[in-house]
py3Dmol code that shows the C-alpha trace and the ligand (Angstrom):
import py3Dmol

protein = """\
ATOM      1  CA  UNK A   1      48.408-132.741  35.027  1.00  0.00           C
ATOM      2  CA  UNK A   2      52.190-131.944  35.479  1.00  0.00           C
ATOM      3  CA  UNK A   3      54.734-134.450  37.285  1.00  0.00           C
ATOM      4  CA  UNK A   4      54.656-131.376  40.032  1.00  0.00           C
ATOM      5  CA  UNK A   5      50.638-132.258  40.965  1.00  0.00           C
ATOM      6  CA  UNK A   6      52.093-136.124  41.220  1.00  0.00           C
ATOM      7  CA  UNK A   7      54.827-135.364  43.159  1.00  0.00           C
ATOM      8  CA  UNK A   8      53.038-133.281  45.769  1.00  0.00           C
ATOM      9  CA  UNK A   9      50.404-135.607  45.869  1.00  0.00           C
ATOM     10  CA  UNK A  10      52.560-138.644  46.563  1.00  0.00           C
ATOM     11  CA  UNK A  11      54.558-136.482  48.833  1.00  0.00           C
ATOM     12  CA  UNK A  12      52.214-135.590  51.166  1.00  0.00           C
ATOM     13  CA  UNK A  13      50.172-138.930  50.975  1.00  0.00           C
ATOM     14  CA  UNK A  14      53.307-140.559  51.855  1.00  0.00           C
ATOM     15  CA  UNK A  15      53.668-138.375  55.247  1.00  0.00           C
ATOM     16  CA  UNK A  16      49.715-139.030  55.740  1.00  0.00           C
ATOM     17  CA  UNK A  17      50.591-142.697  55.560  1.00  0.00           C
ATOM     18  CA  UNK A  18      47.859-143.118  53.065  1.00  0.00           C
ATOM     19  CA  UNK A  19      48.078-145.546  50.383  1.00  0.00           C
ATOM     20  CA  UNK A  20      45.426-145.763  47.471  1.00  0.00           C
ATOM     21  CA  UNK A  21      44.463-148.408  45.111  1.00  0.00           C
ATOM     22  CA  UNK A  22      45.706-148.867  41.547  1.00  0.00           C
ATOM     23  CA  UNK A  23      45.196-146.401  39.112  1.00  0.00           C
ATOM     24  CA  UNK A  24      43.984-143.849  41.834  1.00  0.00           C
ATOM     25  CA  UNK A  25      46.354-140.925  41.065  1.00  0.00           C
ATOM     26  CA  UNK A  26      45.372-141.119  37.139  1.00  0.00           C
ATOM     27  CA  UNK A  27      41.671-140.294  38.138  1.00  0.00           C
ATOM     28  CA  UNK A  28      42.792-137.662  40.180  1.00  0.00           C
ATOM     29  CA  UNK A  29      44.487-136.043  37.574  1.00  0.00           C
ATOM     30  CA  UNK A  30      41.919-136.165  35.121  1.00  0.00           C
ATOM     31  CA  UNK A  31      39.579-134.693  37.623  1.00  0.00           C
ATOM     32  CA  UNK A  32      42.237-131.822  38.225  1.00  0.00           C
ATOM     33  CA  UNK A  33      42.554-131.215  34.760  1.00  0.00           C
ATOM     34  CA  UNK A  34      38.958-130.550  34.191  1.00  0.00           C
ATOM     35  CA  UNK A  35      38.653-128.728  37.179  1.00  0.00           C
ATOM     36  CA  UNK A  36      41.268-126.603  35.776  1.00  0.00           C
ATOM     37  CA  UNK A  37      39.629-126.747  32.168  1.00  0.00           C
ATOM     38  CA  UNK A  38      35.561-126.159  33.283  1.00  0.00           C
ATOM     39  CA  UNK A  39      36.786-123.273  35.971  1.00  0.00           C
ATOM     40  CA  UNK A  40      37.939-120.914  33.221  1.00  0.00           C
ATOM     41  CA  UNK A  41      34.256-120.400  32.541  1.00  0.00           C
ATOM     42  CA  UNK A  42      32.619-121.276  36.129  1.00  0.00           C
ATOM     43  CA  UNK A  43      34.233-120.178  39.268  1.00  0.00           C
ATOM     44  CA  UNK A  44      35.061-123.525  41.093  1.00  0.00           C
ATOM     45  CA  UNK A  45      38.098-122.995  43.505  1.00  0.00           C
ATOM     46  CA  UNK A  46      40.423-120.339  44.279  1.00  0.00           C
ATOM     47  CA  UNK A  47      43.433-122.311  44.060  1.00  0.00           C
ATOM     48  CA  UNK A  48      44.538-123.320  40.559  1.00  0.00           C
ATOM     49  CA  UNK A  49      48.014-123.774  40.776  1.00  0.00           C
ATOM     50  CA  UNK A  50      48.802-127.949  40.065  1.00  0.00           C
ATOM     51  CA  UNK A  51      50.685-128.937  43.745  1.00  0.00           C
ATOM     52  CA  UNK A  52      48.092-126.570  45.842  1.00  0.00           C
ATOM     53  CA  UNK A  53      45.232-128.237  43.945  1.00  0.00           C
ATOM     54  CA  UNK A  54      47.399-131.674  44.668  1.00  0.00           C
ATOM     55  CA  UNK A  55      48.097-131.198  48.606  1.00  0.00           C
ATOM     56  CA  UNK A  56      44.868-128.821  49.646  1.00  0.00           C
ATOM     57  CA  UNK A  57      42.549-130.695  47.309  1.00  0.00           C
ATOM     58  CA  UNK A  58      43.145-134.096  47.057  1.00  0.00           C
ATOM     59  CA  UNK A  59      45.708-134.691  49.979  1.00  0.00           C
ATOM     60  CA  UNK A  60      43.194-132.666  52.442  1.00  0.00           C
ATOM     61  CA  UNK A  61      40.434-134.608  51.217  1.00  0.00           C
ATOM     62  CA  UNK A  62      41.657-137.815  51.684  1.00  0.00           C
ATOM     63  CA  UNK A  63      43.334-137.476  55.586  1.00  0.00           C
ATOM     64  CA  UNK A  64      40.412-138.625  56.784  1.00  0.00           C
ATOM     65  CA  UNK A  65      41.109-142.043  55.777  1.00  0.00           C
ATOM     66  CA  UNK A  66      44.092-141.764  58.522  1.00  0.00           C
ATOM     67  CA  UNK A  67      42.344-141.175  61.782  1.00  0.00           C
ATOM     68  CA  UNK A  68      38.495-142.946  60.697  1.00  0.00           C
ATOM     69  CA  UNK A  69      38.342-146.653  59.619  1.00  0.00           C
ATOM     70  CA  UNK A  70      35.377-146.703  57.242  1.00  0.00           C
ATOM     71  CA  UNK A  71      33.302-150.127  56.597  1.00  0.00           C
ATOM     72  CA  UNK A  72      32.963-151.146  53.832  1.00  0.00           C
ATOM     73  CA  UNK A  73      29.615-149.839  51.464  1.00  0.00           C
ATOM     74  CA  UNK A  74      28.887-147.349  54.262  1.00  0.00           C
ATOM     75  CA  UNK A  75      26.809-144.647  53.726  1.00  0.00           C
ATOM     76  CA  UNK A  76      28.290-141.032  53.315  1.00  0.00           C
ATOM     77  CA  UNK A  77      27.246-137.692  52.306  1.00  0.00           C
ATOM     78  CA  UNK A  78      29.610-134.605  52.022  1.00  0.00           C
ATOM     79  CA  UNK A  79      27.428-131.534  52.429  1.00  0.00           C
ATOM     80  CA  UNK A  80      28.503-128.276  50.601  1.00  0.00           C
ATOM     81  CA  UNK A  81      30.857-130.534  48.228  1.00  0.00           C
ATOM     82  CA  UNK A  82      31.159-127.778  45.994  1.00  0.00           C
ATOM     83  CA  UNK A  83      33.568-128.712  43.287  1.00  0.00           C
ATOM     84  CA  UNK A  84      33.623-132.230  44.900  1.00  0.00           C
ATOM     85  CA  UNK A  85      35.572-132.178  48.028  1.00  0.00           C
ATOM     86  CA  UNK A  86      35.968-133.905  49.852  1.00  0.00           C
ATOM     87  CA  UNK A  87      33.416-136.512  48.634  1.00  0.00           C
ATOM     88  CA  UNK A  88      35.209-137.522  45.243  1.00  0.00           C
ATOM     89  CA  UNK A  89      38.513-138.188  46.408  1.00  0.00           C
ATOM     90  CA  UNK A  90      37.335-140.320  49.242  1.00  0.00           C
ATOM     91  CA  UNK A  91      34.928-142.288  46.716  1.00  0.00           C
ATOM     92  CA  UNK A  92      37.922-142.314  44.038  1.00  0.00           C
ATOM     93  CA  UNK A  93      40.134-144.198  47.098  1.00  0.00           C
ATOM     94  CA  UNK A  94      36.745-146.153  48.727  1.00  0.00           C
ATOM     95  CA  UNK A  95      34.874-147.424  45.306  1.00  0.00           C
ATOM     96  CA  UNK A  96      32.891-149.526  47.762  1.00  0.00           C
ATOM     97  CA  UNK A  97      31.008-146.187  49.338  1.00  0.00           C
ATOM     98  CA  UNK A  98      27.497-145.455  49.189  1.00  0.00           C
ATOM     99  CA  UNK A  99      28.512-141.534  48.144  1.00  0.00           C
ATOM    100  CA  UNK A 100      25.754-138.659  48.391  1.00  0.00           C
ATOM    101  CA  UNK A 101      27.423-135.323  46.792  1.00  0.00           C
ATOM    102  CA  UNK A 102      24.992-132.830  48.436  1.00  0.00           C
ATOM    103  CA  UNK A 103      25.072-128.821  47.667  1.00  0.00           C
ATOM    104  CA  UNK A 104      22.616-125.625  47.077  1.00  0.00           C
ATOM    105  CA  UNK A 105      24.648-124.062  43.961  1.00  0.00           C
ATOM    106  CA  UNK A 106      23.768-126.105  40.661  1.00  0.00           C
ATOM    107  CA  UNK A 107      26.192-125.121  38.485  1.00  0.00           C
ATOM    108  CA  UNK A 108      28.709-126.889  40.771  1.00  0.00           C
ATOM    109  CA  UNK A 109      26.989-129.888  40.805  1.00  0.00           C
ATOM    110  CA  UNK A 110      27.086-129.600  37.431  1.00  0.00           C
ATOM    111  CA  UNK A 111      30.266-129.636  36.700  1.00  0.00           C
ATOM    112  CA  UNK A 112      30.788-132.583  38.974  1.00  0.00           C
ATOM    113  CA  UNK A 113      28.250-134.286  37.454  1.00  0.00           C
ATOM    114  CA  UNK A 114      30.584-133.843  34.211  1.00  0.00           C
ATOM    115  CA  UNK A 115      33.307-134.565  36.466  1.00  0.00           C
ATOM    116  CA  UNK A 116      32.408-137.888  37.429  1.00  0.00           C
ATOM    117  CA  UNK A 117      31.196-138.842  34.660  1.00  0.00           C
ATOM    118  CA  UNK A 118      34.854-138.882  32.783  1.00  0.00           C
ATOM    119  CA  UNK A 119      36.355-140.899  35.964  1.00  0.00           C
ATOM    120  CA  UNK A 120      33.584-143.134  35.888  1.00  0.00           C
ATOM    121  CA  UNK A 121      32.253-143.085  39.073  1.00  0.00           C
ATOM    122  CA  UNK A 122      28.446-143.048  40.037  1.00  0.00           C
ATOM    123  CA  UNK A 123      27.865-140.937  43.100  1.00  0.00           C
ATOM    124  CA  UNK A 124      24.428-139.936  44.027  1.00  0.00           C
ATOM    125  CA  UNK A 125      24.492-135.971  43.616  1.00  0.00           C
ATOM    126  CA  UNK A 126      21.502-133.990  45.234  1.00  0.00           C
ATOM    127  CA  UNK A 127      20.549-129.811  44.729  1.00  0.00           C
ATOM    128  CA  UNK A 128      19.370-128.804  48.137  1.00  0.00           C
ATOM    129  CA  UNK A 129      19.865-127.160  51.416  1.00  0.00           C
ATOM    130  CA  UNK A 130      21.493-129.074  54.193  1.00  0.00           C
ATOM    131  CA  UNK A 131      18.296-127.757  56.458  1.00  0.00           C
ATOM    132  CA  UNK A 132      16.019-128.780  53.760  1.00  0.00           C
ATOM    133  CA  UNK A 133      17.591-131.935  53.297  1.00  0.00           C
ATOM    134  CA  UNK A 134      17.813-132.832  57.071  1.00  0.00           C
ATOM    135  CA  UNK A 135      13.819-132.334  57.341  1.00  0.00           C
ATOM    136  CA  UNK A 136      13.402-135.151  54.768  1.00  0.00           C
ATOM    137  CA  UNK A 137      12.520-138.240  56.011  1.00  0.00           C
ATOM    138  CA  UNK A 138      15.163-139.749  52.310  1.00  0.00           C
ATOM    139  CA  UNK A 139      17.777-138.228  53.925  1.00  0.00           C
ATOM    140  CA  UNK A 140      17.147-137.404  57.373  1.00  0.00           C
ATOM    141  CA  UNK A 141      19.416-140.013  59.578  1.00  0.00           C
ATOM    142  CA  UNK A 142      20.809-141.930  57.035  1.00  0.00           C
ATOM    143  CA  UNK A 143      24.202-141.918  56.682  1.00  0.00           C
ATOM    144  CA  UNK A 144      26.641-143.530  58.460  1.00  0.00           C
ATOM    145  CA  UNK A 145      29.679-140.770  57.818  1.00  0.00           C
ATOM    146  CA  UNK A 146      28.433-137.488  57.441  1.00  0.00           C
ATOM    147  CA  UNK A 147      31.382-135.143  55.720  1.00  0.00           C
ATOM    148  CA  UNK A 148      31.790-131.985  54.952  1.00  0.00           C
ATOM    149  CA  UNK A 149      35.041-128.557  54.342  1.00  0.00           C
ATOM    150  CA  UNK A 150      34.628-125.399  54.489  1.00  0.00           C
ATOM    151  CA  UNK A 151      31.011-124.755  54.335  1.00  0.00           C
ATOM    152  CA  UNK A 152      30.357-122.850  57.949  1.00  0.00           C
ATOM    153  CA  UNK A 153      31.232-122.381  61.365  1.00  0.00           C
ATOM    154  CA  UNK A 154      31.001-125.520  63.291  1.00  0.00           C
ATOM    155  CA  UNK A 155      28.063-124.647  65.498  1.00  0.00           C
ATOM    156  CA  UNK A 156      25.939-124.035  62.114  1.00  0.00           C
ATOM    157  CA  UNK A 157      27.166-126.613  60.661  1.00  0.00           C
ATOM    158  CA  UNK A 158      26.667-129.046  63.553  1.00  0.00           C
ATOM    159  CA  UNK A 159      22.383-127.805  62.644  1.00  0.00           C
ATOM    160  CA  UNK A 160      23.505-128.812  59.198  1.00  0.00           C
ATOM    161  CA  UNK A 161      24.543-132.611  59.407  1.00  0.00           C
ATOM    162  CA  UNK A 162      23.999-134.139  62.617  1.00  0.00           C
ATOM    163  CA  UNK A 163      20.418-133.854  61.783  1.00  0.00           C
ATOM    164  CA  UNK A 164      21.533-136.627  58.599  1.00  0.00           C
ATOM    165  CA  UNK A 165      23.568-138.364  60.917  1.00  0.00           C
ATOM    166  CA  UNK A 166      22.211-142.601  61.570  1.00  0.00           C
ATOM    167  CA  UNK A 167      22.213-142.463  65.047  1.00  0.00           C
ATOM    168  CA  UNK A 168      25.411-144.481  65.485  1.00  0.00           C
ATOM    169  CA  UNK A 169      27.183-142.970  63.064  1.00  0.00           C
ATOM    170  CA  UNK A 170      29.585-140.182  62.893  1.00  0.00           C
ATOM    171  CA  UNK A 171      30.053-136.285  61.851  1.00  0.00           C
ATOM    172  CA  UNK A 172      32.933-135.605  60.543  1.00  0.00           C
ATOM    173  CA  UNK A 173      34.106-131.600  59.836  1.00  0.00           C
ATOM    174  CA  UNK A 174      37.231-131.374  58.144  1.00  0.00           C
ATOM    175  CA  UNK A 175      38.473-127.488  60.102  1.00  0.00           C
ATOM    176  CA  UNK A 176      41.524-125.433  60.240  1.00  0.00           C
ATOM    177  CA  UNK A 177      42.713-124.282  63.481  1.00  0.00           C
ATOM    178  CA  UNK A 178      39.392-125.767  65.382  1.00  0.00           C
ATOM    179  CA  UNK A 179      40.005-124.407  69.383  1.00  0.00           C
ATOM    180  CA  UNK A 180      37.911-121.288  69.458  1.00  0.00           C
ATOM    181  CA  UNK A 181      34.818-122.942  66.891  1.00  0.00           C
ATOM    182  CA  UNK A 182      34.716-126.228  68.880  1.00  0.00           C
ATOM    183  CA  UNK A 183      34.321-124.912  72.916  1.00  0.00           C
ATOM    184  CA  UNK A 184      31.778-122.527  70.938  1.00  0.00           C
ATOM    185  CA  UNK A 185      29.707-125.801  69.542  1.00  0.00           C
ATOM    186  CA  UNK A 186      29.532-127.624  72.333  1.00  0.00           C
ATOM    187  CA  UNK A 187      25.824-126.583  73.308  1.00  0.00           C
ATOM    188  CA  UNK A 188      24.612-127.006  69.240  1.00  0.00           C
ATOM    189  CA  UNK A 189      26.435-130.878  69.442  1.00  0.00           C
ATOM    190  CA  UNK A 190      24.863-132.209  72.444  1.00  0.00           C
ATOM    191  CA  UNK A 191      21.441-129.942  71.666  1.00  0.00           C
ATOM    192  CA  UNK A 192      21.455-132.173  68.762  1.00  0.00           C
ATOM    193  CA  UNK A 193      22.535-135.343  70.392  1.00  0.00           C
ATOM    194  CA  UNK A 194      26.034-135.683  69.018  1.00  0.00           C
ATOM    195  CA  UNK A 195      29.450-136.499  71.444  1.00  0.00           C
ATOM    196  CA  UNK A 196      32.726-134.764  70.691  1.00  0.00           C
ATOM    197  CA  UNK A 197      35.000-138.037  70.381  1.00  0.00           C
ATOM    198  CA  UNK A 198      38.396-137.050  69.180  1.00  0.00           C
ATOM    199  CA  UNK A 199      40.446-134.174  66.924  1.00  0.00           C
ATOM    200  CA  UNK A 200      42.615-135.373  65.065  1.00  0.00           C
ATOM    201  CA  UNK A 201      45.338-132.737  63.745  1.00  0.00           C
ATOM    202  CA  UNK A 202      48.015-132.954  60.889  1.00  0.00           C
ATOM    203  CA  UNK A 203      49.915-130.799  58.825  1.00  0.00           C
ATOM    204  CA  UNK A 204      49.795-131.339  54.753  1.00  0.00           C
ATOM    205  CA  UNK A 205      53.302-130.376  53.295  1.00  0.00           C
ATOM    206  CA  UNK A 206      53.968-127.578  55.527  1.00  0.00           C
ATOM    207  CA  UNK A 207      51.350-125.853  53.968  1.00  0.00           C
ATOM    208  CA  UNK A 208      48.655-125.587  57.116  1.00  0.00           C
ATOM    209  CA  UNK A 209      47.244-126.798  60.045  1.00  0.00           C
ATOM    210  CA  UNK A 210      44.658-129.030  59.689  1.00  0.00           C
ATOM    211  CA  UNK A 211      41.823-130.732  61.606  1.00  0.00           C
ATOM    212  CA  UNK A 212      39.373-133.490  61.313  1.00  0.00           C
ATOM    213  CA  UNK A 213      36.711-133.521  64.563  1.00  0.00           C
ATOM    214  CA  UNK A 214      35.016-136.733  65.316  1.00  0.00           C
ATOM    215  CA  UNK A 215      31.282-136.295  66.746  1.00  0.00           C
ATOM    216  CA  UNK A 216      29.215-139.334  67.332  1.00  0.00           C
ATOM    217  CA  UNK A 217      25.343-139.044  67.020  1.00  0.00           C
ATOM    218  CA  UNK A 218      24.436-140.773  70.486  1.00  0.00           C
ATOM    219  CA  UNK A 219      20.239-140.534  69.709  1.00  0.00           C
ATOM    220  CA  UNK A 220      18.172-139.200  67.649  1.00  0.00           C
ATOM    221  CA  UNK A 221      17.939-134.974  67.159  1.00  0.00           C
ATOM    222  CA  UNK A 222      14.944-133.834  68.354  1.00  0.00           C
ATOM    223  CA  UNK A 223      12.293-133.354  65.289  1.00  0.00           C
ATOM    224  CA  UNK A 224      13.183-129.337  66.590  1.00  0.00           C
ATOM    225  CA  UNK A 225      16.304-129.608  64.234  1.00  0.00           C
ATOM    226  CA  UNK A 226      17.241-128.271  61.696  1.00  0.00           C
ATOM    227  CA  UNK A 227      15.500-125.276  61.569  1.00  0.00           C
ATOM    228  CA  UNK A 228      14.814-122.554  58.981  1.00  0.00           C
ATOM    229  CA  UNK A 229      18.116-121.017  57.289  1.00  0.00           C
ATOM    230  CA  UNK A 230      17.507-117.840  59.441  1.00  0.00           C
ATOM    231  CA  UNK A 231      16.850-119.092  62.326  1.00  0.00           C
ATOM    232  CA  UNK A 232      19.983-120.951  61.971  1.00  0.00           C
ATOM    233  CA  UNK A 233      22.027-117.780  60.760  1.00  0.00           C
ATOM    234  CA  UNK A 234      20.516-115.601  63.393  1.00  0.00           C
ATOM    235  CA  UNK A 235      20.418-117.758  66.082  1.00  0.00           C
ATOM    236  CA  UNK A 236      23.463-120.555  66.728  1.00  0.00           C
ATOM    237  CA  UNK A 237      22.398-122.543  68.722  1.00  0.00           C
TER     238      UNK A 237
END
"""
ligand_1 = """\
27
SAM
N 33.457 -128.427 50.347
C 34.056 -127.771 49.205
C 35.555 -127.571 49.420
O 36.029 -127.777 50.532
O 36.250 -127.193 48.448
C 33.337 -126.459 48.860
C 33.481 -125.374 49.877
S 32.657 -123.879 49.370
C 33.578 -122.670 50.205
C 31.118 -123.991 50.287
C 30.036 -124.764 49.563
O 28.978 -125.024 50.486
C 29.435 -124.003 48.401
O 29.465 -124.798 47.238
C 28.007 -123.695 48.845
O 27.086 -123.714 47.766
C 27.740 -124.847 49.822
N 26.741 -124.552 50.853
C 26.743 -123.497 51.721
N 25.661 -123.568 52.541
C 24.985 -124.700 52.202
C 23.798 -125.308 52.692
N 23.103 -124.765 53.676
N 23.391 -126.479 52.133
C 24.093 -127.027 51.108
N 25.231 -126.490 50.593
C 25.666 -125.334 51.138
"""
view = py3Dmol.view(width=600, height=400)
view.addModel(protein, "pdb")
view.setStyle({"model": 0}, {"cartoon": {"style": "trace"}})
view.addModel(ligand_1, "xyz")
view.setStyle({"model": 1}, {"stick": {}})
view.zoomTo()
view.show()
């Protein structure tokens, strides 16, 4: 990676207030660079370009340590990680996570498989469907942070992950511009027994307006939830 993918990461770090632990920013960019590398044969990620990988990546992925204090060796999943995010960067600043890299396309997994492997870190990756995955009694309600970007419209994914949710424990979307999608998810949270706690919203670099939602699973989702794909698709709750 360039001194530019540095720069912008420090940069907008620096107005997250984030601060990471030694030798952090050198496993980013060794991540970066293969992301770069493997997506000239695999589509990974539309944005290639070293600072926008640096600030909508990396910077994105890692605002969450702002607004939610983690404990230590909790539980989290990111569902629909895709190339990784936002689950690696947050394992690459939190070594002491339990991390679950969950998504239905192999050949991303793969590569962050490959990924990981070069940074040295040991997440748990899984190939399945969030729905699948949330009728499991391995994953269903067992993570304390449940994570997850760009991966579908709040009320679906609400159906998604607060079925993986510990009861306790918190859902955490990462969202754009979040008005319209969250007064539309209100009935799919509390159908599935979550509470809307807080939004956070921040700004990376002047590039966009971001959002992190905080939803708290206040019981356990009825055994209802999640249900089939379609259903879901057809039929928000
Ligand atoms: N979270 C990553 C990010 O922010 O860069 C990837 C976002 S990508 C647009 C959406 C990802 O969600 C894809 O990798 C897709 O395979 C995955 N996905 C979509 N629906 C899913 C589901 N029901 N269960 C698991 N993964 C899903």
């Amino acid at each position: 990676m360039t001194d530019i993918f540095y720069k912008a990461l420090l940069s907008a770090l620096t107005q997250l207030n984030i601060a990471l632990p030694e030798g952090a920013p050198v496993k980013f960019a060794k991540y970066a660079d293969f992301l770069i590398e493997y997506g000239k044969k695999v589509n990974l990620t539309a944005i290639t370009d070293d600072s926008e990988i640096a600030v909508k990546h990396f910077a994105d992925s890692l605002a969450l340590l702002k607004y939610i204090d983690i404990k230590p060796a909790s539980s989290v999943i990111d569902v629909g990680t895709g190339a990784g995010f936002p689950g690696v960067p947050l394992l690459i600043a939190r070594p002491d996570l339990s991390l679950t890299l969950m998504d239905s396309t192999n050949k991303k997994l793969q590569f962050v498989k490959e990924a990981c492997e070069k940074i040295e870190l040991k997440p748990e990756i899984i190939h399945i469907r969030a729905e699948d995955a949330g009728k499991n009694p391995l994953f269903r309600e067992k993570y304390d942070l449940v994570v997850s970007r760009a991966v579908a419209d709040l009320r679906v994914l609400a159906e998604y992950c607060l079925p993986l949710t510990k009861v306790g424990g918190v859902f955490a979307p990462y969202k754009g511009d979040v008005n319209r999608e969250l007064k539309e998810a209100q009935n799919a949270i509390s159908t599935l027994s979550g509470k809307t706690q807080d939004l956070f919203e921040y700004e990376l670099s002047g590039y966009m307006k971001r959002s992190i939602i905080v939803i708290r699973k206040i019981s356990q989702t009825s055994p209802k939830y999640p249900r089939t794909s379609t259903q879901i698709s057809k039929f928000p709750l």
